[in-house]
VMD Tcl script that draws the C-alpha trace (Angstrom):
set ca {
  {1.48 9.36 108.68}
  {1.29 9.66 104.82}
  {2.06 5.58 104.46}
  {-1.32 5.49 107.12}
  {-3.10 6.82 105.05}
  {-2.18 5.27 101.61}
  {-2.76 1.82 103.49}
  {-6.11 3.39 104.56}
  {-7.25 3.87 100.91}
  {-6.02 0.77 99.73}
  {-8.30 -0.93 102.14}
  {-11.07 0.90 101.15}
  {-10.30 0.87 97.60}
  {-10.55 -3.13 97.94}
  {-13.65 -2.74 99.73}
  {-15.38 -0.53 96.76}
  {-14.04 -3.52 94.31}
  {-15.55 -6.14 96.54}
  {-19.10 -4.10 96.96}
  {-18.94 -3.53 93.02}
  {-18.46 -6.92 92.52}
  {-20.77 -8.46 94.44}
  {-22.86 -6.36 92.74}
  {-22.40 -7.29 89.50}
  {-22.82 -10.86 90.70}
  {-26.14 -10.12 91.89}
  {-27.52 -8.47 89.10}
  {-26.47 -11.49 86.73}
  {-28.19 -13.87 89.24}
  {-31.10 -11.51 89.29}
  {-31.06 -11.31 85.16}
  {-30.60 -15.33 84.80}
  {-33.60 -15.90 87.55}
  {-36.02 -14.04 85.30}
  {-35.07 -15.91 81.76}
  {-34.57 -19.89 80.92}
  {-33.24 -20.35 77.95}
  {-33.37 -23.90 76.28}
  {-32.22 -25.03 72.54}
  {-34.28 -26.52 70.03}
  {-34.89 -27.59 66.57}
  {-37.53 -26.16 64.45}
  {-39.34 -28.29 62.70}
  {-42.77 -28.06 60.58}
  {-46.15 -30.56 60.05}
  {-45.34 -32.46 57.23}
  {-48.03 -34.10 54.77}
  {-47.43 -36.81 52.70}
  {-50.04 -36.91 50.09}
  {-50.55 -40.13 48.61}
  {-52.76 -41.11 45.27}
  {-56.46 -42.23 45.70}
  {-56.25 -43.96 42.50}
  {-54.09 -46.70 40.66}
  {-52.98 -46.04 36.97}
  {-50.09 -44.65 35.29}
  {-49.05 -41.07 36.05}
  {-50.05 -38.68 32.65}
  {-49.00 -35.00 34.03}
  {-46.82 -34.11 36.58}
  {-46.32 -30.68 37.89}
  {-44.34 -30.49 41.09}
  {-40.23 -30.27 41.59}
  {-39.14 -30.24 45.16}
  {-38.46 -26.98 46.74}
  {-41.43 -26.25 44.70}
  {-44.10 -23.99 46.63}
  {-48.09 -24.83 46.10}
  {-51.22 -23.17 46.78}
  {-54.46 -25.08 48.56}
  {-56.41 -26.87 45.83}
  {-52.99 -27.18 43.13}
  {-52.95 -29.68 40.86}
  {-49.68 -31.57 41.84}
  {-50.13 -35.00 39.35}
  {-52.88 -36.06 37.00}
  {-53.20 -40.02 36.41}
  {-54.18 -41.27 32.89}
  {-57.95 -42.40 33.04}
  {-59.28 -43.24 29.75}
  {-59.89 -46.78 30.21}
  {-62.33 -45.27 33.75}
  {-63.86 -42.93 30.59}
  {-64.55 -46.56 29.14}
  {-66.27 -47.71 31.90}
  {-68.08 -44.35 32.22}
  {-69.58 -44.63 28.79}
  {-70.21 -48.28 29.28}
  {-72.37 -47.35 32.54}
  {-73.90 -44.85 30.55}
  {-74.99 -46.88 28.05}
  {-76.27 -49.34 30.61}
  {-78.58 -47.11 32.41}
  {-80.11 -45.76 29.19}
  {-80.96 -49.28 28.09}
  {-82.27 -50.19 32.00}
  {-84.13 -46.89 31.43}
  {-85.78 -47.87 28.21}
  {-86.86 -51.33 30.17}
  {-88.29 -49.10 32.65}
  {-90.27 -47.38 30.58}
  {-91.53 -50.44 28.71}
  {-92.54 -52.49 31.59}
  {-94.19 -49.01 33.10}
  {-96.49 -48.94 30.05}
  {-97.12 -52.78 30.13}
  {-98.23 -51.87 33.94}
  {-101.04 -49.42 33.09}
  {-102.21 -51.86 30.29}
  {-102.49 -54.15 32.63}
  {-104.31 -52.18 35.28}
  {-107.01 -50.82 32.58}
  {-107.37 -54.67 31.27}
  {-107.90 -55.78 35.33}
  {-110.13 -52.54 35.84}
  {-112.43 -53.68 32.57}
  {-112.66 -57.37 33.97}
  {-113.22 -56.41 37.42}
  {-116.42 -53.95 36.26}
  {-117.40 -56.90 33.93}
  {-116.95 -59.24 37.01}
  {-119.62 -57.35 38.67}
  {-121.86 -56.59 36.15}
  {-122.09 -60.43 35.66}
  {-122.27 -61.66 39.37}
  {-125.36 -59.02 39.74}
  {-126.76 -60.83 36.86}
  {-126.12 -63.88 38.22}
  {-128.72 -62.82 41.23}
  {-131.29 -62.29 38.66}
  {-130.73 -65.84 37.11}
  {-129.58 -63.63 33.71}
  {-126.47 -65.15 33.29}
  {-124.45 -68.42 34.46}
  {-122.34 -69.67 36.91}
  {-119.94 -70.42 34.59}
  {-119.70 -67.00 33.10}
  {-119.38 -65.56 36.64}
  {-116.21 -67.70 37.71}
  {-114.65 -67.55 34.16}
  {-114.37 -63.67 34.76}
  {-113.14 -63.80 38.46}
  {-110.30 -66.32 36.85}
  {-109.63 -63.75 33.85}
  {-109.75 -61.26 36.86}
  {-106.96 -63.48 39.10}
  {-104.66 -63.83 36.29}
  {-104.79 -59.80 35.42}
  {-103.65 -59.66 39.29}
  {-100.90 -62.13 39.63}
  {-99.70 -60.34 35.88}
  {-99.50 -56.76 37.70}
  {-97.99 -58.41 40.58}
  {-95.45 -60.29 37.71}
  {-94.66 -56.41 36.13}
  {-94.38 -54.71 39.56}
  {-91.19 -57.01 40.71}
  {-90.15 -57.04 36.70}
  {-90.27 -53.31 37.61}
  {-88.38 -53.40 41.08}
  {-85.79 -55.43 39.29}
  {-84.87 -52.77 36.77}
  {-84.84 -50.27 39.68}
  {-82.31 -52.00 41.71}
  {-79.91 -52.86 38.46}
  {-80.31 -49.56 37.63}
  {-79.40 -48.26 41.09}
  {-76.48 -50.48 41.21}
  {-75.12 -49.23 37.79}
  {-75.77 -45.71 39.18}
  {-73.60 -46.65 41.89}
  {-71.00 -47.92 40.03}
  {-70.70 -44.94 38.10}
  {-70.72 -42.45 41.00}
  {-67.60 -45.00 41.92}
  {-65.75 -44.27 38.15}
  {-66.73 -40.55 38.31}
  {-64.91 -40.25 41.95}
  {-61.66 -42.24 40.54}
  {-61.93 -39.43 37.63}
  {-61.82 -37.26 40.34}
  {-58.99 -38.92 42.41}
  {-57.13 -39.19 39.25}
  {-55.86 -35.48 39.76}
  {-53.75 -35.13 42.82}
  {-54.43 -31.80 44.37}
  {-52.23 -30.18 47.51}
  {-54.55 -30.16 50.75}
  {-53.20 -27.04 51.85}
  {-50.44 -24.20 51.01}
  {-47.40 -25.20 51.66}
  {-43.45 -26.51 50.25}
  {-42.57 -29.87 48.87}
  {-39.95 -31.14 50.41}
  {-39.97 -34.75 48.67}
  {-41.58 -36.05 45.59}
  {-41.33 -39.48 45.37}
  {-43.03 -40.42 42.00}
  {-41.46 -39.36 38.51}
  {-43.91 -39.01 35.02}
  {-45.12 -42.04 33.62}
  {-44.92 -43.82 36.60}
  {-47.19 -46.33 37.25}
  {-49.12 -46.08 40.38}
  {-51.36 -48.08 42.92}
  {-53.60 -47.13 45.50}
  {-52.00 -45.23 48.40}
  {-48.78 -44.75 47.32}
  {-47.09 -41.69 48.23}
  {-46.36 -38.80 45.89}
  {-44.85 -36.27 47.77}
  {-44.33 -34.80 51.27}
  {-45.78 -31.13 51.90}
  {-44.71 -28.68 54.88}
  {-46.70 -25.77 55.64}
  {-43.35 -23.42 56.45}
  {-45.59 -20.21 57.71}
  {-46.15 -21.99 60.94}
  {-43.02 -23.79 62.25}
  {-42.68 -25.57 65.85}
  {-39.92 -26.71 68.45}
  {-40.01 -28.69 71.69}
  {-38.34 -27.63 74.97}
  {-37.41 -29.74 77.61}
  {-37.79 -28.45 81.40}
  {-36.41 -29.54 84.33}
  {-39.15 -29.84 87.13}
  {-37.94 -27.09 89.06}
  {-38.41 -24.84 86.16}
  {-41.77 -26.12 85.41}
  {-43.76 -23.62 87.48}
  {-42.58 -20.76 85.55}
  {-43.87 -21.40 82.55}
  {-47.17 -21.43 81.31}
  {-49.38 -22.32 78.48}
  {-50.10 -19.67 75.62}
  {-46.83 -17.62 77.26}
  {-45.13 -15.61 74.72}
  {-41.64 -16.49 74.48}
  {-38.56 -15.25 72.04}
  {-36.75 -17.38 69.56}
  {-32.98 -15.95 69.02}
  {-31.56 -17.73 65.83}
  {-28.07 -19.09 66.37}
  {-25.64 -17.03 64.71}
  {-27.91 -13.98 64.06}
  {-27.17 -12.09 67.26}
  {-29.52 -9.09 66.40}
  {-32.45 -11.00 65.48}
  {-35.42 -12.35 67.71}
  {-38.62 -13.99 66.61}
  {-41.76 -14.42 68.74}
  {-43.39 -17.48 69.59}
  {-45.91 -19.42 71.80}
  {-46.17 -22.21 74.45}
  {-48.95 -24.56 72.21}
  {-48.29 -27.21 74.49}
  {-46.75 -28.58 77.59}
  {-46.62 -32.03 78.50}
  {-48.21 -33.66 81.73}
  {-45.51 -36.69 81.57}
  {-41.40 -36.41 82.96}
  {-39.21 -38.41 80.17}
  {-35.38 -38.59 80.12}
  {-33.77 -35.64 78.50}
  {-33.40 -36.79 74.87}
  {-30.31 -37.87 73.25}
  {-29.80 -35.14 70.63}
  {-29.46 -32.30 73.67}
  {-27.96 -34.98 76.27}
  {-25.00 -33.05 78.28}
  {-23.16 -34.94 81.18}
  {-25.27 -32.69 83.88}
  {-28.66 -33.90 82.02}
  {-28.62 -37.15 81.21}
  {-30.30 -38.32 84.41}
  {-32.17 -35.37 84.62}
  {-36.71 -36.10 84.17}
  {-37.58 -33.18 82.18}
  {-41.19 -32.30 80.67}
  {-41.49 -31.17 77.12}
  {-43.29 -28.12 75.55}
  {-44.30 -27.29 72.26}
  {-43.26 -23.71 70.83}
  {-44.76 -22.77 67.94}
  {-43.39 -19.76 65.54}
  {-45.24 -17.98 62.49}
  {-42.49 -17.59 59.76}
  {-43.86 -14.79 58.20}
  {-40.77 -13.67 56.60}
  {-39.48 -16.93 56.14}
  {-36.39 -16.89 57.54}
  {-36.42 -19.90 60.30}
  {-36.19 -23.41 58.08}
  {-36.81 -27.07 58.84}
  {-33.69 -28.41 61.27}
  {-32.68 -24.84 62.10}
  {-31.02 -24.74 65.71}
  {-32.52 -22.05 67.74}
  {-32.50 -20.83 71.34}
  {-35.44 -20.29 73.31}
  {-35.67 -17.67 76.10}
  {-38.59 -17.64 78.43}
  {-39.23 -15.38 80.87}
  {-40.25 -16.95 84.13}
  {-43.88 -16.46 85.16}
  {-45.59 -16.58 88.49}
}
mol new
graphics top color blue
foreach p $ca { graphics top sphere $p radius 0.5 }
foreach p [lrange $ca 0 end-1] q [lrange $ca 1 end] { graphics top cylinder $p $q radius 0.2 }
display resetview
């Protein structure tokens, strides 16, 4: 009787392990069926800011790791040959200015000498009804009175001339004053440099690079989803970012962007069970407040499935 009932309990003991078990089983399957997690890399929008200008760089104040505020000078480019050409423009559009002025007052001589013929013109061809004066007299004044129009006409486009020159050395110097401008390099935004690729008395051309930028308060890492899993995530979702090797710290991101095209699963997270798989890809992006993700760090991504 006693052995009856010790093989009783051991059967029910084994059926309390197999219920507690299963349990446990369940509740794992029920835990991994409301998070995905996926690995990533984060990674930041890099600038590369490039001179506007050619000449030989003067001042330069940037080392990499260096951090810079919207609007910092980062390099300024030696312009005193464009402050040559300034002057010279400057000189040029005084003189054009003088010419302006000179053929403006040979204008309104001109104008008073045709006004003075044209009353005499008349005065002479009423007197020519009244048989007081001659033909002759009559058509030398409307010749004198021709040639004062045709000389206005002359001083008017003497006039326009000097306008456009003057316009076009205007132009030019607008074009020196903005190379004065381009010649300091200034950061487009707050950010790192991660590169500089230019050293001090380098000479430069047009478009060459000077250094890279990253704006580290905002970083960003892609995801890659197997269709199944697709439906469970959606845009602007707030997902956490769990920092390899920091086990007590999360960050919080957000789903920027998810793509509407499958691709292979890229090489850098190919497995043997992936690398046939179609995946789509999402964009995660992370503020860095505190700075502590970097560029390249490798991070895990859990998402909480959505319906």
């Amino acid at each position: 009787m006693p052995l009856l009932k010790i093989d009783s309990g051991i059967r029910y003991f084994k059926k309390l392990i197999l219920f507690l078990m299963l349990f446990v089983i369940c509740s794992c399957t029920e835990e991994k069926s409301a998070h995905m997690t996926f690995s990533g890399i984060m990674d930041a929008d890099i600038t590369r800011v490039s001179s506007q200008t050619h000449g030989i760089i003067k001042e330069l104040k940037i080392n990499e790791g260096m951090e810079v505020g919207q609007g910092q000078t980062l390099a300024n480019i030696e312009t005193e040959s464009l402050g040559y050409q300034l002057e010279q423009n400057r000189s040029a559009i005084e003189e054009l200015g003088n010419q302006y002025n000179a053929t403006l007052s040979q204008l309104e001589t001109a104008k008073i000498e045709k006004e003075n013929i044209g009353i005499k013109y008349n005065r002479f061809s009423a007197l020519l009804q009244s048989k007081a004066t001659s033909q002759q007299n009559v058509d030398d004044l409307k010749t004198q009175l021709d040639a004062a129009n045709e000389r206005i006409k002359s001083i008017q486009s003497s006039m326009d001339v000097v306008i456009s020159k003057r316009k076009q050395v205007e132009s030019g110097a607008k074009l020196i004053k903005k190379q004065v401008k381009d010649a300091t390099i200034t950061s487009p935004f707050s950010g790192r440099v991660l590169v500089r690729y230019v050293e001090k008395g380098e000479l430069l051309a047009a478009g060459s690079p000077v250094c890279d930028i990253a704006d580290l308060s905002l970083l960003w890492t892609k995801i890659y989803i197997e269709e199944k899993n697709l439906p469970f995530i959606k845009l602007g979702q707030n997902v956490l970012i769990k920092i390899d090797g920091i086990d007590d710290k999360t960050l919080e991101g957000r789903v920027s962007w998810i793509s509407d095209k499958s691709e292979f699963t890229p090489k850098t997270i190919l497995t043997e069970e992936t690398k046939a798989s179609l995946v789509f890809s999402a964009k995660i992006i992370v503020p860095n407040n505190n700075g502590i993700l970097k560029i390249g760090m490798p991070v895990s991504v859990i998402v909480q499935r959505q319906i």
